[in-house]
N, C-alpha and C positions, 0 to 999 in steps of 0.2 A: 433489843438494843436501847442503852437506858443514854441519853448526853443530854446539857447542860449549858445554855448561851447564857449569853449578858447583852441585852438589844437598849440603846440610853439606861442603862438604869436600871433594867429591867428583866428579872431572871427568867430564863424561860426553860422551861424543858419537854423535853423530847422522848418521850416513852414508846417502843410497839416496834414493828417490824408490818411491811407490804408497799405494795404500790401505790397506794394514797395516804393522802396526810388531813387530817382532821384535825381542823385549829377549835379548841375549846375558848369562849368567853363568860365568865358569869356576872353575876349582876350584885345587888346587892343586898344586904349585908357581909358580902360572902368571898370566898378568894378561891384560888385554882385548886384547893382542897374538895372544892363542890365535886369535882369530875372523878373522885379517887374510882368511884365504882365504876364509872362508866369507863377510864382507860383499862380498868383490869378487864373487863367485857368485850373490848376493841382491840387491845393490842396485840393479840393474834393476828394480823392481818391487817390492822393499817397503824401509822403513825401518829400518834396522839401527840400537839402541842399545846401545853398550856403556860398560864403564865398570869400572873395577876394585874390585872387594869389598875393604872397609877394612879396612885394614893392608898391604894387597896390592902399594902404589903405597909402595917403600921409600924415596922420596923425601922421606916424611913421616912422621912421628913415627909408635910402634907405634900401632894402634887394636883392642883386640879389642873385638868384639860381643856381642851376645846376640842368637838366634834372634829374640828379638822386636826388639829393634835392630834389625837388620840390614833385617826384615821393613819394620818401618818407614821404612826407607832406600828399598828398592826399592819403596813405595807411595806415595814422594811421587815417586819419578824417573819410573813408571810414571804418575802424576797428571801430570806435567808434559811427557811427551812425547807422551801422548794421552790427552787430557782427558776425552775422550768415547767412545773405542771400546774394547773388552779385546785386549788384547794376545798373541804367540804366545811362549811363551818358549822359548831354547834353551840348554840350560843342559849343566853338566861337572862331574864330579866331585864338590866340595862346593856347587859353584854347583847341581848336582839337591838337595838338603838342602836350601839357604836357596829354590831356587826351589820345590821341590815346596811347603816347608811355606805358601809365599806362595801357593799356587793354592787350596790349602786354607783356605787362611784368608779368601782374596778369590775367591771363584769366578767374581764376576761381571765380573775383573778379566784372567782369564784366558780366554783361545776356545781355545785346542792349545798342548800341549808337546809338544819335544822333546829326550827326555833322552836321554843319551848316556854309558854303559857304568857306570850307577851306576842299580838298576833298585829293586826291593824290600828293602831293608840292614834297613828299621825290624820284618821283620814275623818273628814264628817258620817260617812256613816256608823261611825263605833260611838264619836259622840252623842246622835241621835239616837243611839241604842242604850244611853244611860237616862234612869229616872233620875229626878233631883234629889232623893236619897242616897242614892250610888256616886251621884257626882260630890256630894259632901263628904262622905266619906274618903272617897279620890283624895279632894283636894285636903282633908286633913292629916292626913297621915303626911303628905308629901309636903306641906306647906312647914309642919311641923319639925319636918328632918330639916327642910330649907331653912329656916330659921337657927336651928342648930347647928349647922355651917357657916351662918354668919358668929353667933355667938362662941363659936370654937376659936376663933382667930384673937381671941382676947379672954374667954376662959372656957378652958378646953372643958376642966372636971366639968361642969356642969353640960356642955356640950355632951361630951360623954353616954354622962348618965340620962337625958335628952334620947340619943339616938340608941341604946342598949333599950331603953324602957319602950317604945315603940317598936322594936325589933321584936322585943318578946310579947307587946299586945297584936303584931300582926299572923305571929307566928312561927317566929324564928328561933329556932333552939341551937342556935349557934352558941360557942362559948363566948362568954361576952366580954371575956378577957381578948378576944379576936374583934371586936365590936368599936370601931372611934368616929368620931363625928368626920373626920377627914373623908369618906369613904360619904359622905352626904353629897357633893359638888354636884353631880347630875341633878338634883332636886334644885340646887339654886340658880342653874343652867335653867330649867324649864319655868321657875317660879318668878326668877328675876331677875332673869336675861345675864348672868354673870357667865364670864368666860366666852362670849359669842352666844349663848343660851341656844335654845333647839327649835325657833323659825328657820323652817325650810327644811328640815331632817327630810331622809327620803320616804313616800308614799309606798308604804311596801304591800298595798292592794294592787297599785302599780310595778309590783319588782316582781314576786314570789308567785309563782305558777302561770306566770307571763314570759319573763326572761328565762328564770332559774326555776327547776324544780326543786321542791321540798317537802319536809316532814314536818307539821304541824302539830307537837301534843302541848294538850292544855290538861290542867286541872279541875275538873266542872265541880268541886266542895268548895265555893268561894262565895261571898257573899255578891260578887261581880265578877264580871269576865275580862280581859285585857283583848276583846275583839270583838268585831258585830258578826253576828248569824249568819250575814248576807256576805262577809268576807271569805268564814268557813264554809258556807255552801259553794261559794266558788271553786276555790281551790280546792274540795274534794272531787269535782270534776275536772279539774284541770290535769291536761295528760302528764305524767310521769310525779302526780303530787298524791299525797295521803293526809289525813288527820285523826287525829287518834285524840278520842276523851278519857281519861283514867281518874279514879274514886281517891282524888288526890286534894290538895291547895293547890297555893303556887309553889312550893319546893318538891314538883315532883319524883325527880330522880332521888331524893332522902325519904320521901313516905312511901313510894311502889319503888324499892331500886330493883329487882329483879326484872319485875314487868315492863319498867322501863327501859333498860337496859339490852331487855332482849327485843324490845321494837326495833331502840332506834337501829342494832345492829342487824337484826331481816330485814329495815328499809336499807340502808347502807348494801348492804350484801345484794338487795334483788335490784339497787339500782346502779351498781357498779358498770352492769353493761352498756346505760345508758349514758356515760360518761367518757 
């Protein structure tokens, strides 16, 4: 069963057939096109919702959010695609940020995440877990897209070509005609507090394998990690959690889409009963 919403603005759709419903978030530079492989994988059996995080869909005028924005976006799309049951998210990138801090905020809204190569960022031990190499690198790439969101409000082209050309030094083989600087806001949120910025985001060393259980895959071909050691050794003991490493980046589901695909669905399938 294939249907088709409009939530503020915001198209969403609805692919699969079963009794759960799986809200897809991705991150960035990227749009609801990330999940094409993983709803074909799922939609035998559960409900695939996706939909692109505002601003994301450059068809339409820029949109930045606020964390609580956004939050509120994904509680009414989440109200309206299942009314009545909590839902499993599977989220990327900055879609884990806007999705973790929704689990947090709604718990009883969420039954399992699974997040994907974006692990513990909020807490002091992941920053303790960075040399001063890794954190330069961090902060330039990110500070560089930030800067690009400022500069896009007044000249886009070179915004632009700014956020395309770092997309492809990080490793992004998106088309770059899908590629605008509007789709930067989360970077000038964290760098420089725009929009309410991301003080106080939820501690999700504190959420994931405490509250909620979840699936953890990261990509270990990076020059850095999006979590500390000490967060993953947790949560692979924590009951009804998993983590899985694959010989990937960070756009796993595009460099392993088979082997990631069929994880996340035997973790989905063996933890249905616990739900």
């Amino acid at each position: 069963m294939n249907n088709a919403l409009q939530i503020e603005d915001v198209d969403v759709l609805v692919e699969g057939e079963g009794p759960h419903t799986v809200v897809m978030l991705h991150g960035w530079p990227d749009t609801l096109a990330l999940w094409d492989g993983t709803v074909g994988a799922l939609r035998n059996g559960y409900r695939c919702v996706r939909f692109n995080l505002p601003g994301y869909d450059l068809r339409k005028p820029p949109r930045p959010m606020s964390v609580a924005a956004v939050n509120g976006l994904i509680r009414k799309i989440v109200d309206a695609v299942s009314p009545q049951q909590s839902v499993t998210l599977l989220v990327h990138d900055w879609g884990c940020v806007f999705g973790y801090e929704f689990a947090a905020r709604h718990p009883d809204r969420v039954a399992r995440v699974v997040g994907v190569d974006i692990g513990d960022t909020s807490s002091g031990a992941y920053l303790k877990s960075l040399g001063g190499k890794q954190k330069l690198m961090i902060a330039g790439y990110q500070l560089w897209l930030a800067v690009a969101w400022k500069i896009g409000r007044w000249w886009p082209a070179l915004a632009n070509r700014m956020t395309r050309y770092m997309a492809r030094a990080i490793g992004c083989r998106n088309d770059p005609a899908h590629i605008g600087w509007q789709m930067n806001y989360p970077y000038a949120m964290g760098w420089f507090g725009e929009h309410g910025g991301l003080r106080g985001v939820a501690r999700v060393d504190k959420l994931l394998g405490v509250d909620i259980p979840a699936l953890y895959i990261y990509g270990r071909r990076k020059p850095f990690m999006f979590h500390s050691e000490r967060w993953v050794e947790r949560l692979t003991h924590a009951p009804g959690c998993e983590v899985l490493a694959l010989d990937t980046g960070h756009w796993v589901m595009r460099q392993k889409p088979a082997e990631f695909n069929a994880c996340v669905r035997a973790w989905l399938d063996r933890s249905t009963s616990l739900i």
